[in-house]
C-alpha positions in Angstrom: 0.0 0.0 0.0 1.4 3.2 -0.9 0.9 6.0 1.7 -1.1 8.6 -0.4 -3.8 10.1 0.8 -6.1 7.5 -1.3 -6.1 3.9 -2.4 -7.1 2.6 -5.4 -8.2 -0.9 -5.9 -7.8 -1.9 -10.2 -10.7 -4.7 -10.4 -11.3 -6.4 -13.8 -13.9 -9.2 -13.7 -16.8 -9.7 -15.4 -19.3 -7.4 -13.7 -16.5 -4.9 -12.1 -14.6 -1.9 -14.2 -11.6 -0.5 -12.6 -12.8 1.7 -9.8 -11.0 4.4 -7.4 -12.7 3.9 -4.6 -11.3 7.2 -2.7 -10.8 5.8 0.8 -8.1 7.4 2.9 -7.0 4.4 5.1 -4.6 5.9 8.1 -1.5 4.3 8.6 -1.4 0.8 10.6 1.0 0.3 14.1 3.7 -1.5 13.9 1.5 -4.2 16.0 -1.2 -4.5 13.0 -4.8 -5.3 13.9 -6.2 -8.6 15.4 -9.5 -11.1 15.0 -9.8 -9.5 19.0 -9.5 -5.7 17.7 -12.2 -6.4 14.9 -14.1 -8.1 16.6 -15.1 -6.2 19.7 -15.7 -2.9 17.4 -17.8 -5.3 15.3 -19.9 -6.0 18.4 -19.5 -2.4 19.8 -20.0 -0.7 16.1 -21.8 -2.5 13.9 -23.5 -4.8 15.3 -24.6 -3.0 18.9 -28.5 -2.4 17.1 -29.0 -6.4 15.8 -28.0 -7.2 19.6 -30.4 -5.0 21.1 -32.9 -6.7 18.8 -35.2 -9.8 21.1 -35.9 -11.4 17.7 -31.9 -11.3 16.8 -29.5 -13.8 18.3 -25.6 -12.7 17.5 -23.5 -15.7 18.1 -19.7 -15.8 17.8 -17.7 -18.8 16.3 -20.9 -20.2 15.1 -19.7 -24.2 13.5 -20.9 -24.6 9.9 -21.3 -28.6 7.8 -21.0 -29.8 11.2 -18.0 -28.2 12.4 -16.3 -28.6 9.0 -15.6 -24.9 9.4 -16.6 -21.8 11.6 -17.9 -18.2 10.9 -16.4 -15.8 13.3 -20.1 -13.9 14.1 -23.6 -14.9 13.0 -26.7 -12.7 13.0 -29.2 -14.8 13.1 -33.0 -13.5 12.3 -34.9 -13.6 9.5 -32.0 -14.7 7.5 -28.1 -16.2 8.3 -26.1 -13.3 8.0 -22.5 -14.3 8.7 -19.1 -11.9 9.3 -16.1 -13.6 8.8 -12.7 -11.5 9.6 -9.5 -11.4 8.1 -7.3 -9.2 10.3 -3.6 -7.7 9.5 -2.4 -10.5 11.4 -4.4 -13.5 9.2 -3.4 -14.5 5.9 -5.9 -15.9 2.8 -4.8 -19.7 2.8 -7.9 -21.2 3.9 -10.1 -18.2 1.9 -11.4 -20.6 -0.8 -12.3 -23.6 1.3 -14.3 -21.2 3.8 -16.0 -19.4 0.6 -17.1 -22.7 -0.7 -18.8 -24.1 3.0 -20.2 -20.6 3.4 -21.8 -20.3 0.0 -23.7 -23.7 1.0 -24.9 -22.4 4.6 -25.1 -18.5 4.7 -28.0 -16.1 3.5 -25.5 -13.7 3.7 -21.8 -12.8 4.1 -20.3 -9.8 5.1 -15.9 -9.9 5.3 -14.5 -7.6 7.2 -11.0 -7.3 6.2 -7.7 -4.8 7.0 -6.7 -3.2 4.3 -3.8 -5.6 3.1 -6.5 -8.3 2.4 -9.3 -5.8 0.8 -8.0 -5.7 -2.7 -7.6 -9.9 -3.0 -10.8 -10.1 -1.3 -12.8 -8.0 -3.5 -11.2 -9.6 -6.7 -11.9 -13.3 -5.1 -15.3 -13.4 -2.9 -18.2 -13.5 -5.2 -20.4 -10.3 -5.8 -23.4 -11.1 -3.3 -20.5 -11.0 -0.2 -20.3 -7.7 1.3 -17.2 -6.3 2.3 -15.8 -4.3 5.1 -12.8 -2.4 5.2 -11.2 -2.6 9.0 -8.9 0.3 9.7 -6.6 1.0 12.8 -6.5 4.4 13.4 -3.6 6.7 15.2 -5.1 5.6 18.4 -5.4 2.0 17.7 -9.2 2.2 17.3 -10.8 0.2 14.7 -13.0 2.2 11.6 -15.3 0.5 9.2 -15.9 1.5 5.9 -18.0 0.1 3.5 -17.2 -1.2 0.7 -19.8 -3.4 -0.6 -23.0 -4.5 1.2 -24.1 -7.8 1.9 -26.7 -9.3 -0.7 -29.1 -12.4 -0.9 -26.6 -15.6 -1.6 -28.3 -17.2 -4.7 -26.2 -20.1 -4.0 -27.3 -21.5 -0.8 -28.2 -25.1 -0.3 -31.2 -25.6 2.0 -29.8 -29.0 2.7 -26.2 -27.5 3.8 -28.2 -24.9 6.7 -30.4 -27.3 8.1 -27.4 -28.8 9.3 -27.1 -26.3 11.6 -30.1 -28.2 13.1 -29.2 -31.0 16.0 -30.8 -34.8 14.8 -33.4 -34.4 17.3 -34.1 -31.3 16.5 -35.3 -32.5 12.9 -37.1 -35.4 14.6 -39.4 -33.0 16.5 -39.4 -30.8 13.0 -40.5 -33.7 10.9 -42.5 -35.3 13.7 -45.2 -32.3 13.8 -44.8 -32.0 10.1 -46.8 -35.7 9.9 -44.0 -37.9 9.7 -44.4 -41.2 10.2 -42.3 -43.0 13.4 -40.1 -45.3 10.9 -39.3 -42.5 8.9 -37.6 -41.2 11.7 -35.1 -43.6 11.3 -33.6 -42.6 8.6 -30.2 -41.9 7.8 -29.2 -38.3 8.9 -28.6 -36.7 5.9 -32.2 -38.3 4.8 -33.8 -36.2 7.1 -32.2 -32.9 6.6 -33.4 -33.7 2.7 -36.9 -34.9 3.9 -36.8 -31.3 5.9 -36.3 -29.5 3.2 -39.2 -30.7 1.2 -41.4 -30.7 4.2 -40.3 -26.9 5.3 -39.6 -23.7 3.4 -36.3 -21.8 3.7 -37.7 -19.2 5.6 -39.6 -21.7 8.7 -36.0 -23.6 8.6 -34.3 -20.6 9.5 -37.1 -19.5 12.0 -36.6 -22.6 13.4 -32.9 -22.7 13.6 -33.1 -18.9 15.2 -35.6 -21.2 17.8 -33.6 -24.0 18.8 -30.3 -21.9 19.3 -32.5 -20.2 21.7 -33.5 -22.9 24.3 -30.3 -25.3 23.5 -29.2 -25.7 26.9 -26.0 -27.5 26.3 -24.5 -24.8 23.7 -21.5 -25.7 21.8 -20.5 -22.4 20.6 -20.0 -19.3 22.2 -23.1 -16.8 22.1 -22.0 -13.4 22.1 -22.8 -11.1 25.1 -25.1 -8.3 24.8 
């Protein structure tokens, strides 16, 4: 990064033309930011209103595919909106593997990225992930800045979020949807595939919100309000 008063990001895909997109980014500390920087200002900045919400639950290190892989913060209400950082101190190894789960399992996805990671990112992610710019400022506080807002994924497999769903969870799902008992039975990924034809995207993800709610014996970390 050059330390102008402005960067500019030279995107050439399909739907992009090169773009200046004017944002004066301050310069970083020597220490760099960290998932912990970003993601308390997440939770103090941007995501203090969805908290505050009763119909919103805001969990951190929310397992995805059965714990095939982890979003760093999901806002969960009428859709799966997950955040997934990449701070000065990460690198992009893992980028396409996590891209391909959460294109399965999220409604949306919002990365929220320092500066070094912003212009790979935007070339890489596809075009309904929104993006975030994480700054450190001369006081070590974080800034956000917008680059590109979250939109509907058109890729998202039904299947793939209902596994966010415990097996007994389905049972009782499928149960007062008129299951029979032997059906039941069946083969796990059976009845996350029998779900989805007996439930619409919108009541699975109602009822995911639901469960998270009264799971007692919670395997990931809820975030506190």
């Amino acid at each position: 990064m050059s330390g102008e008063a402005g960067y500019h990001l030279g995107l050439e895909q399909n739907l992009w033309q090169k773009v200046n997109w004017g944002i004066t980014m301050p310069a970083m500390t020597k220490v760099g930011t960290t998932d912990a920087d970003i993601r308390f200002a997440l939770h103090a900045k941007r995501l203090r209103r969805a908290k505050s919400h009763p119909d919103t639950l805001v969990i951190d290190e929310l397992g995805l595919a059965h714990a095939r892989s982890r979003i760093d913060v999901a806002v969960i209400n009428g859709c799966i909106h997950g955040y997934e950082i990449k701070s000065a101190k990460d690198n992009l190894d893992r980028f396409a593997t996590q891209i391909d789960i959460y294109r399965q399992t999220l409604q949306k996805l919002t990365l929220v990225a320092a500066p070094k990671h912003v212009a790979a990112i935007m070339s890489h992610a596809p075009e309904w992930c929104g993006v975030i710019a994480a700054e450190q400022g001369p006081r070590g506080g974080i800034n956000f800045q917008v680059l590109r807002n979250a939109a509907a994924n058109p890729e998202i497999d039904p299947v793939m979020m209902a596994h966010l769903l415990w097996r007994d969870e389905v049972i009782q799902l499928l149960g007062q949807a008129g299951y029979a008992a032997k059906d039941l039975r069946r083969p796990r990924k059976q009845l996350y595939e029998m779900l989805c034809e007996a439930m619409t995207l919108r009541e699975i993800t109602a009822s995911i919100r639901a469960f998270m709610v009264r799971r007692h014996a919670w395997r990931d970390r809820p975030a506190h309000a």
